[in-house]
ZABA-400282 format. One record per residue (C-alpha): residue number from 1; z, y, x. Coordinates in steps of 0.1 Angstrom, whole numbers, always signed. Layout:
(pt NUM, (Z, Y, X))
...
***
This chain:
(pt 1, (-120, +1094, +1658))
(pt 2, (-90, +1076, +1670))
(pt 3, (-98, +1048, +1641))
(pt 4, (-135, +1046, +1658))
(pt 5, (-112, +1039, +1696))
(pt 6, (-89, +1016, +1678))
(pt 7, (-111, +993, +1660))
(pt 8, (-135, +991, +1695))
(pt 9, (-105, +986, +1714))
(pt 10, (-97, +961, +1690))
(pt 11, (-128, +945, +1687))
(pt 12, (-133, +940, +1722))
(pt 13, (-101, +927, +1724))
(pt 14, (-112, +898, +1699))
(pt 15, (-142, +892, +1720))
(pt 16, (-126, +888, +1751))
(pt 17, (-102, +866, +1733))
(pt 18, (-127, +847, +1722))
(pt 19, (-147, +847, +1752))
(pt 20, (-117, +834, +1771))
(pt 21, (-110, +805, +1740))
(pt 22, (-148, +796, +1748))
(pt 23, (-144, +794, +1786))
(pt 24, (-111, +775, +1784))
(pt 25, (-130, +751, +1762))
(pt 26, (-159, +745, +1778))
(pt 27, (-132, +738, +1805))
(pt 28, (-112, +715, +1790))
(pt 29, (-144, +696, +1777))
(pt 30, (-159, +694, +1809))
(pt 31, (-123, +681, +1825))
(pt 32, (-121, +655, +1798))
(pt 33, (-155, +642, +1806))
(pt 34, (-147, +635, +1840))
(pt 35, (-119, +619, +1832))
(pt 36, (-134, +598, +1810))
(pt 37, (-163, +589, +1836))
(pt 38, (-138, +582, +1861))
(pt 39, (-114, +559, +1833))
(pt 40, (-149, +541, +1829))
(pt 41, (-159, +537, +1866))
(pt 42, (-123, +522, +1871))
(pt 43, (-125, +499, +1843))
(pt 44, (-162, +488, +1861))
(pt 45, (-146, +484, +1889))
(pt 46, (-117, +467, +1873))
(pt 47, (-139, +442, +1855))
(pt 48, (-160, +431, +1883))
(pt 49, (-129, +424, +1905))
(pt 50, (-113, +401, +1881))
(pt 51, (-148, +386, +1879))
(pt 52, (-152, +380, +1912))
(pt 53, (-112, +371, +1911))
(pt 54, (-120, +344, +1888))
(pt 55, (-150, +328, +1907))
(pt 56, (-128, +329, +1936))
(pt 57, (-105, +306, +1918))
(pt 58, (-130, +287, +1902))
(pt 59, (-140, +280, +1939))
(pt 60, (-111, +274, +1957))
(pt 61, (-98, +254, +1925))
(pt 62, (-133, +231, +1938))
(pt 63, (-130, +233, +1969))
(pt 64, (-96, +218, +1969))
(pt 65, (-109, +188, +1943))
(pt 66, (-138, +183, +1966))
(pt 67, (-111, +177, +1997))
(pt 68, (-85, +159, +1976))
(pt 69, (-115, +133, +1968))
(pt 70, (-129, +129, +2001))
(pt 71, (-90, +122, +2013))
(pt 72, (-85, +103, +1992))
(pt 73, (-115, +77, +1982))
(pt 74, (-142, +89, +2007))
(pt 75, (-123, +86, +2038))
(pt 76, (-100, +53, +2030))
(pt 77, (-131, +37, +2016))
(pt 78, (-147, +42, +2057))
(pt 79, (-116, +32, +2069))
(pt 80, (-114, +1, +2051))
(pt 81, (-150, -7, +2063))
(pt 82, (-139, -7, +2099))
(pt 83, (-113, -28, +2095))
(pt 84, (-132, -54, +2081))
(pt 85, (-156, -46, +2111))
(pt 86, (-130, -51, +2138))
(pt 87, (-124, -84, +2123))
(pt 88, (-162, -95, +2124))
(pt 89, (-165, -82, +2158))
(pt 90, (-145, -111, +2174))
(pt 91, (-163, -139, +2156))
(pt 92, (-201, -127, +2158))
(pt 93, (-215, -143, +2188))
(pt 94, (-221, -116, +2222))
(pt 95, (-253, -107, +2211))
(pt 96, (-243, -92, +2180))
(pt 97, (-212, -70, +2190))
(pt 98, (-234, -45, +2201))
(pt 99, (-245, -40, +2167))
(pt 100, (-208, -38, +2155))
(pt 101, (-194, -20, +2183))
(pt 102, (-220, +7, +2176))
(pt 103, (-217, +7, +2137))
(pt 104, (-177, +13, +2143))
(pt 105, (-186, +47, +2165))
(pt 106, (-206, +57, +2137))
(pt 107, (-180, +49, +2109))
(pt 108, (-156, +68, +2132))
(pt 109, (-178, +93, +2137))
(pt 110, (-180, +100, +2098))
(pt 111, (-145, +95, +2087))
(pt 112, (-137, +127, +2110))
(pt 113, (-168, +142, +2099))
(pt 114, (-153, +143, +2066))
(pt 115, (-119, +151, +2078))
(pt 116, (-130, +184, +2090))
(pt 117, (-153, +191, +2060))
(pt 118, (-122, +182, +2039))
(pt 119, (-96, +209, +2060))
(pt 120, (-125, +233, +2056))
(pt 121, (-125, +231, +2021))
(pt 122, (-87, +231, +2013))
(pt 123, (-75, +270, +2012))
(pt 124, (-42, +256, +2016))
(pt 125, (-55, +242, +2046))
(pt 126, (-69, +276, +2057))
(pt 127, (-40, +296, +2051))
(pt 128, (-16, +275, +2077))
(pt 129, (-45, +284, +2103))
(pt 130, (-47, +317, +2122))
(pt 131, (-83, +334, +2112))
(pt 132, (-94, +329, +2150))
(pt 133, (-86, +289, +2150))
(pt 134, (-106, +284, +2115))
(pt 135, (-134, +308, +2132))
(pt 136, (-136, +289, +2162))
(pt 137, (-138, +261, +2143))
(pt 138, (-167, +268, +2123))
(pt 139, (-185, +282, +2151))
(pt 140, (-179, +248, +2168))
(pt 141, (-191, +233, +2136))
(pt 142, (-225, +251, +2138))
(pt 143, (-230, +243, +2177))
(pt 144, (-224, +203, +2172))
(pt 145, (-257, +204, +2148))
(pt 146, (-278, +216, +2178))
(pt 147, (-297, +242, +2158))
(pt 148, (-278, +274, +2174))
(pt 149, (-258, +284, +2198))
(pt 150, (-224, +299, +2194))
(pt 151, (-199, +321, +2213))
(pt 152, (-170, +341, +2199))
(pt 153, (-142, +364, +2217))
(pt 154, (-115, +379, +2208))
(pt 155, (-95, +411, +2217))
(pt 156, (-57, +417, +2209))
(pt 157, (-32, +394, +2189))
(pt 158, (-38, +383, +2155))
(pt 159, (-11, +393, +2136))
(pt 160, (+3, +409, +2107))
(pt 161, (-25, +395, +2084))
(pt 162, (-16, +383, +2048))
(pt 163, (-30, +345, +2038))
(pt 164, (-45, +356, +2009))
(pt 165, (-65, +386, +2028))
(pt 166, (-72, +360, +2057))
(pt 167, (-85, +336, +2031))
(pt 168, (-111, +361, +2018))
(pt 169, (-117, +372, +2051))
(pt 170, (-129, +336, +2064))
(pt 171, (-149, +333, +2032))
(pt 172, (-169, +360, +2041))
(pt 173, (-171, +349, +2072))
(pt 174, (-183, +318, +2063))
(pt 175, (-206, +336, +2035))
(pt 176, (-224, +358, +2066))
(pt 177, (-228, +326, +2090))
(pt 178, (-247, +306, +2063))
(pt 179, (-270, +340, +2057))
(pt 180, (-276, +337, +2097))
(pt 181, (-283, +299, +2092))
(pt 182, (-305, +301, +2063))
(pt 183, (-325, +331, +2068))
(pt 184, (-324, +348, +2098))
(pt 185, (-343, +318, +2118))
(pt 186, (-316, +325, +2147))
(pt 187, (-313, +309, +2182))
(pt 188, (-276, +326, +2190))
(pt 189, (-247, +333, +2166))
(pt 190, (-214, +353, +2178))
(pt 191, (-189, +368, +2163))
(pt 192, (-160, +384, +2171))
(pt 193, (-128, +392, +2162))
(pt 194, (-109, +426, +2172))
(pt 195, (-73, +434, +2169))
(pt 196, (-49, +464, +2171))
(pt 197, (-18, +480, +2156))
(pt 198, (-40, +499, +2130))
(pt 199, (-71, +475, +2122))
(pt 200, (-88, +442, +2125))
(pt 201, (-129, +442, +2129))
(pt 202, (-146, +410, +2119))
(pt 203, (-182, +409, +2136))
(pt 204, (-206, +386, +2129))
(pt 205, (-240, +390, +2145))
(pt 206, (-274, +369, +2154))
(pt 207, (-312, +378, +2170))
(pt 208, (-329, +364, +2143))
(pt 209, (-354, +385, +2119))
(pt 210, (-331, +410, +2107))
(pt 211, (-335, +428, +2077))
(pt 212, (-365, +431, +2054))
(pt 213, (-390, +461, +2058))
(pt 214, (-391, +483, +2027))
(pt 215, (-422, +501, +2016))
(pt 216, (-410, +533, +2030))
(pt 217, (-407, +514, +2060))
(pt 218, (-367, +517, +2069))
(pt 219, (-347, +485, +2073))
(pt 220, (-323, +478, +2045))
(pt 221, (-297, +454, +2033))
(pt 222, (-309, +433, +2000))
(pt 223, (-283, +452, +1979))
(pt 224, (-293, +427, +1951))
(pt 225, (-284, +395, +1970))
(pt 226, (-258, +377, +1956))
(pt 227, (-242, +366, +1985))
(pt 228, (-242, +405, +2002))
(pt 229, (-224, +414, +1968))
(pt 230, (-200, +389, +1970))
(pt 231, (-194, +397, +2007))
(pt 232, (-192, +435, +1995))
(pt 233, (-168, +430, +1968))
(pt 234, (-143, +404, +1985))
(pt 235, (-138, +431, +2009))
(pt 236, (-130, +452, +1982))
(pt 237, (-104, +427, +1972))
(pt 238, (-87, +432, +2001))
(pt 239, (-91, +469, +2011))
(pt 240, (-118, +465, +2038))
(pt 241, (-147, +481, +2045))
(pt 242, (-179, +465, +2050))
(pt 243, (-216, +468, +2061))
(pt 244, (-243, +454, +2071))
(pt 245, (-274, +466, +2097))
(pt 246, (-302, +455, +2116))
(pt 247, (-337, +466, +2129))
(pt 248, (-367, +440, +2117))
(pt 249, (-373, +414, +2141))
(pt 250, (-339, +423, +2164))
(pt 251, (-313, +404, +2147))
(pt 252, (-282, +415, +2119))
(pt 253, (-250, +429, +2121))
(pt 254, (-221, +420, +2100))
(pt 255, (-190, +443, +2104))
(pt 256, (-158, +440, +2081))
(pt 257, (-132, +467, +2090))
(pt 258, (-96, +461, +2072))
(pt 259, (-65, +481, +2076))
(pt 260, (-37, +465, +2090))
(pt 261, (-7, +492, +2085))
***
C-alpha cells in the first residue's frame, strides 16, 4: 500500500512537472513571437523611414539644383535683357518707349518671380527663416495668383523648433496647400500656427469639397494617397502627430501636433 501512495504521489508529481514545462513553454513561445512581430514591425517602420529619408534627400538635393540654376543662368540671363532694354529705351523714338517701358516691368516682374521660386526651393534658404515667415510667404504666394484667398494667424512665440523638424514641417505644409489647390476646388485657404511651452499645432484648413464619400457613407481620408502618406510619415520623422478630417462638401482639416519639450 504505501508503494501504491508513492508511485501516485510520484506520478502526479511528474505530471505536474510536466504540465508546468508545457505551460512555461507555450509561454516562452508565445513571448518570442511577439517579440519577433514587434522586431519585424520596427524594421517596417525602420525601412519606410529611411525611404522616405532618402526621397527627402533626393528632393531637397533638387530642389537646391533647381535654385542654384535659376540664380545662376535664369535670373542673370533676365537681367542682362534689361539692360540692353534700358539702352534701347533712350534711342527708340516716343512712341515706342511705351513698349519698352512696359516690357522692363514685365522682365522685372519675372526676375523676382524667380527669385522667390528660387528661396522657396533652397532648404538652406528655409532653415534661416522662422516657420511663420516662410508660411506667410506661401500663403502670400497663393493670394498674388487670384485663385484663393488667404489669411493665417498666429498665437505665441515660435521658438525652440529645430531646422531640420521646421524643414519637414513647411514641406508638409506646402504638401497640404497644393492638396487644397488641386482638389478641394477652394475659395478660402487659412492656416494657422499655435505655440506654447509644451507644443506647436500646424493647421491648415479650406471650404472646398472635403473628403470623398465611402460606400458606407462616412467621410474618410484617402489612406492610399501618396501625398497623405508622405504627410503621415514626415510627421513621423519628426515625432508629430497628424490627421486629417472633413465632412463632404464642408471643407478639410489638416492638423500636425509636435512636441516641443
Amino acid at each position: 500500500m504505501p508503494d501504491v501512495v508513492l508511485i501516485v504521489t510520484v506520478g502526479t508529481a511528474l505530471f505536474l512537472l510536466l504540465a508546468l514545462f508545457i505551460a512555461f513553454m507555450a509561454f516562452y513561445y508565445q513571448k518570442r513571437r511577439l517579440e519577433h512581430q514587434d522586431e519585424i514591425k520596427d524594421l517596417a517602420e525602420t525601412y519606410q523611414k529611411e525611404i522616405l529619408k532618402a526621397q527627402l534627400e533626393m528632393q531637397e538635393q533638387t530642389f537646391h539644383s533647381i535654385a542654384q540654376e535659376i540664380h545662376d543662368n535664369v535670373g542673370q540671363i533676365l537681367s542682362l535683357a534689361r539692360l540692353n532694354m534700358n539702352s534701347l529705351e533712350n534711342a527708340l523714338q516716343d512712341n515706342h518707349r511705351q513698349k519698352i517701358t512696359t516690357s522692363k516691368e514685365l522682365v522685372d516682374q519675372a526676375i523676382g518671380d524667380l527669385r522667390d521660386l528660387s528661396k522657396r526651393l533652397n532648404s538652406k534658404y528655409a532653415t534661416q527663416q522662422s516657420l511663420t515667415t516662410l508660411l506667410k510667404t506661401q500663403l502670400d504666394l497663393i493670394r498674388k495668383t487670384g485663385a484663393v484667398e488667404t489669411s493665417f494667424d498666429v498665437s505665441g512665440q515660435e521658438a525652440g523648433l529645430l531646422p531640420e523638424k521646421k524643414l519637414i514641417l513647411f514641406r508638409i505644409a506646402q504638401e497640404a496647400l497644393n492638396n487644397s489647390l488641386k482638389h478641394a476646388e477652394a475659395s478660402c485657404i487659412s492656416a494657422q500656427l499655435e505655440f506654447t511651452q509644451q507644443q506647436m499645432v500646424l493647421r491648415i484648413m479650406d471650404d472646398g469639397g472635403g473628403l470623398a464619400v465611402t460606400a458606407e457613407g462616412s467621410s474618410e481620408p484617402p489612406l492610399n494617397g501618396t501625398g497623405l502618406q508622405n504627410m503621415r510619415f514626415r510627421a513621423g520623422l519628426i515625432g508629430a502627430s497628424f490627421s486629417i478630417a472633413g465632412q463632404a462638401g464642408s471643407g478639410t482639416l489638416v492638423q500636425v501636433d509636435l512636441p516641443l519639450n
